[in-house]
N, C-alpha and C positions, 0 to 999 in steps of 0.2 A: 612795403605794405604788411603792416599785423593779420595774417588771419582770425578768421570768424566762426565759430562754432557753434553747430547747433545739435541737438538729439538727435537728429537726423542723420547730420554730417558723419558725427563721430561714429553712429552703427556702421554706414559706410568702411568707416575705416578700420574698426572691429570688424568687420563680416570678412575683410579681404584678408588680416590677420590670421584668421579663424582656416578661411579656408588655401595659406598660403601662398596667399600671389606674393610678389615681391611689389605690383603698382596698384592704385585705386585711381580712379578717373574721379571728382567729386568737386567740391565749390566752397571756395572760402571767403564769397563775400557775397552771399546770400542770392545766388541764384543768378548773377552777373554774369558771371564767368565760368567755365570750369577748368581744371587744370589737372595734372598729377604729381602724386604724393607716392613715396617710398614708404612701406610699410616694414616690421619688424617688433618684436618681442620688447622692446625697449622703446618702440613708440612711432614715430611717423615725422618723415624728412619732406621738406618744403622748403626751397629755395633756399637750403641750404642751412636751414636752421633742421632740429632735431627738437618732437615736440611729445612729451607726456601724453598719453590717455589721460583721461579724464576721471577722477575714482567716482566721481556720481554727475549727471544729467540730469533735466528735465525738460521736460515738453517746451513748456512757454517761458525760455530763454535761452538768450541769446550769449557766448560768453567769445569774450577777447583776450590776450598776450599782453600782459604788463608785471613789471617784477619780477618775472621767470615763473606765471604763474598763469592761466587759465582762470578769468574773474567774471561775474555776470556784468553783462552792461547795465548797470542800474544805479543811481544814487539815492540816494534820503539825505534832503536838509529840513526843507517843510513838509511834505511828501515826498511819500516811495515812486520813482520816476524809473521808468526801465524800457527798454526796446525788446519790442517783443514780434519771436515769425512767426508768419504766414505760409501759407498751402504754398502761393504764389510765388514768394522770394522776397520781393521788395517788405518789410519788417512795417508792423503800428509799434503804437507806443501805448503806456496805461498809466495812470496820475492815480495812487491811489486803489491800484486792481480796475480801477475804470477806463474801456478802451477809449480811443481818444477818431478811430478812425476807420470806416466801415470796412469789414472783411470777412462778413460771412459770405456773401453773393459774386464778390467780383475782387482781386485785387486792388488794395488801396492806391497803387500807382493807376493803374488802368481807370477809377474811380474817378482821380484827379485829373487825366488828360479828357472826361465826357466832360469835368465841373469846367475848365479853363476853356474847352471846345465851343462852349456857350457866350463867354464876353468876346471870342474871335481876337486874340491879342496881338495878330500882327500888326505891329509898327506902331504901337499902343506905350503908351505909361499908364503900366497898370502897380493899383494898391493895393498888396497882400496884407490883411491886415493882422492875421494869425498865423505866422512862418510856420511854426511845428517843424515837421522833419521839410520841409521843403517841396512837396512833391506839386503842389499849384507854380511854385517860383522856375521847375523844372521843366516845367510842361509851357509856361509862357515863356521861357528861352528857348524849344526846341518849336515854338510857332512863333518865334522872332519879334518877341517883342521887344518896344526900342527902350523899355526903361521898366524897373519893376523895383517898388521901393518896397520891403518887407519886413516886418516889426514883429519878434518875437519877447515876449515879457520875462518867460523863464530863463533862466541861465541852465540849468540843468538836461533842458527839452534842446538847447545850442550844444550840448556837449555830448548829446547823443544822437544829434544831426552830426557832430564834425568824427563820430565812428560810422555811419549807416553810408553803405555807399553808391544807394538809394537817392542822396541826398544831392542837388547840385553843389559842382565844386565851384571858386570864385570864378566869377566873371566880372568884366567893369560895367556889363549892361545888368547888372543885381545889387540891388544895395541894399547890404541887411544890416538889421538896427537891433541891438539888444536893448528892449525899450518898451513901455506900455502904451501901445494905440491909442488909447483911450487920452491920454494925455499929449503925445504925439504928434497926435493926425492936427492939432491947434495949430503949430507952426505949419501946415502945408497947407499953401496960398491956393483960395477959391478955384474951382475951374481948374486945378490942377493935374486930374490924372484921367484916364480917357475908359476905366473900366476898375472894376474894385469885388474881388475875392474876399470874401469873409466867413471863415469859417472857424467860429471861436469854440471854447469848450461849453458843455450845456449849462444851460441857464441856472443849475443850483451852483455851482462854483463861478460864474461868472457873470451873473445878470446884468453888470454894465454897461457889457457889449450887449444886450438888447435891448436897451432902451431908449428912447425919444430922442433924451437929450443927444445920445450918438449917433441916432440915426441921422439927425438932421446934422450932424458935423459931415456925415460919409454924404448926404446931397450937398453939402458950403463946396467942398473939397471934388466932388464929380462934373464934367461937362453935360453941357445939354443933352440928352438923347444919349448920355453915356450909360453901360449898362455892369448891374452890379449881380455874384449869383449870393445869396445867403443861404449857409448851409444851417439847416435844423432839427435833421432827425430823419426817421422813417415816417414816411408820409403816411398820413391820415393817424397817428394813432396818439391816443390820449394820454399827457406826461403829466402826471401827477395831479389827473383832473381837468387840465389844460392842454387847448390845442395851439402847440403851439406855432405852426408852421401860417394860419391862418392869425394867430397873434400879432407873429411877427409882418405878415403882408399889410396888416390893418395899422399897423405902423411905419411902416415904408410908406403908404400912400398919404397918411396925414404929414409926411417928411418930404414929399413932392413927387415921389414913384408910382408910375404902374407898377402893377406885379402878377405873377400865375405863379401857381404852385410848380414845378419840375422838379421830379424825382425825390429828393430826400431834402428839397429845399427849397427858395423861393427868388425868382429871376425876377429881376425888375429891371425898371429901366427909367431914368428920369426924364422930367416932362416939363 
């Protein structure tokens, strides 16, 4: 296991420096665990490896062991992509500086076990249709569900699920797909999944995923009285002119859904 770093961490680990222990009690994979580290003038011992301070930190990132080097979790190919913590532990992510997953109110993990508590996934084939870090795929395996197919588009958003350990690890009841939904979801046969999580990024990068054409794929591909949550934002409040949490229900229902509004998103259910 690579440890994990955060501004946080590493004061920990300066503070016990500073004030001469020889242990720190602290966490290296983001609030998972804890464990102890050897401290000393020349840096900090963990399972037996010997690790540098850090010449500079920041708040909102996160950095990993690679090279013999302390790096930030972050890429840039089309966007700047990075894993970024939380008060909580379990880490969001930001495409661009834009966060990708709510965490001012509640931890994004804890967020995700109310969103999946709602389609009730045991013993369910359920369709993720936005993997992101995984934390919906996570929470329909620890409520047993029998089958969870999950499609993430980015490659870059997969390569900062497979550092976050946050994320679930393989199971043969998870199948994830590096791949774009939108195109996807065609090959899976009508009637085929028994509940569907969707929680895409906001409608000025992704308006695909809100549209008609897709909605009505995610009812071909849902059973009868199978139920779906759509995530959209903070409720009630006005995007860019547009409401769009009541946009989106007024198109779920011309796609064959009930729907009510819940919490930061819109629960439906097909009819």
């Amino acid at each position: 296991m690579r440890p994990l770093l955060t501004q946080q961490v590493h004061a920990q680990l300066r503070a016990a420096l500073y004030a001469h222990a020889a242990t720190v009690e602290c966490s290296f994979d983001l609030g998972r665990t804890t464990t102890t580290a050897e401290v000393n003038a020349e840096g900090w011992l963990w399972q037996g490896t010997l690790y540098p301070f850090l010449q500079t930190s920041h708040d909102r990132t996160i950095y990993y062991w690679v090279n013999g080097a302390f790096q930030p979790v972050s890429r840039f190919t089309t966007a700047l992509i990075k894993l970024v913590p939380t008060p909580w532990g379990p880490p969001t992510f930001e495409i661009d500086g834009i966060k990708m997953l709510p965490t001012a109110q509640v931890s994004p993990y804890a967020d995700a076990e109310r969103k999946v508590g709602l389609i009730q996934p045991r013993g369910k084939v359920i369709l993720d249709t936005c993997g992101g870090l995984g934390y919906f795929a996570a929470w329909c395996l620890q409520g047993r569900a029998k089958q969870i197919f999950s499609y993430e588009k980015n490659a870059d958003v997969l390569w900062l699920r497979s550092l976050n350990p946050w994320s679930p690890p393989q199971d043969p009841v998870l199948s994830l797909t590096h791949g774009d939904i939108t195109e996807q979801i065609r090959s899976l046969a009508q009637g085929s999944v028994d509940a569907i999580l969707h929680d895409p990024p906001r409608f000025g990068i992704a308006g695909e995923l809100y549209s008609q054409v897709f909605y009505d794929q995610l009812a071909r591909v849902l059973v009868y009285k199978g139920k779906l949550f759509h995530y959209t934002g903070s409720p009630n409040k006005l995007r860019g002119g547009r409401d769009l949490s009541n946009e989106v229900a007024k198109r779920l229902r011309k796609a064959g859904f009930s729907t009510e509004l819940n919490g930061d998103g819109v629960l439906a259910c097909k009819h």
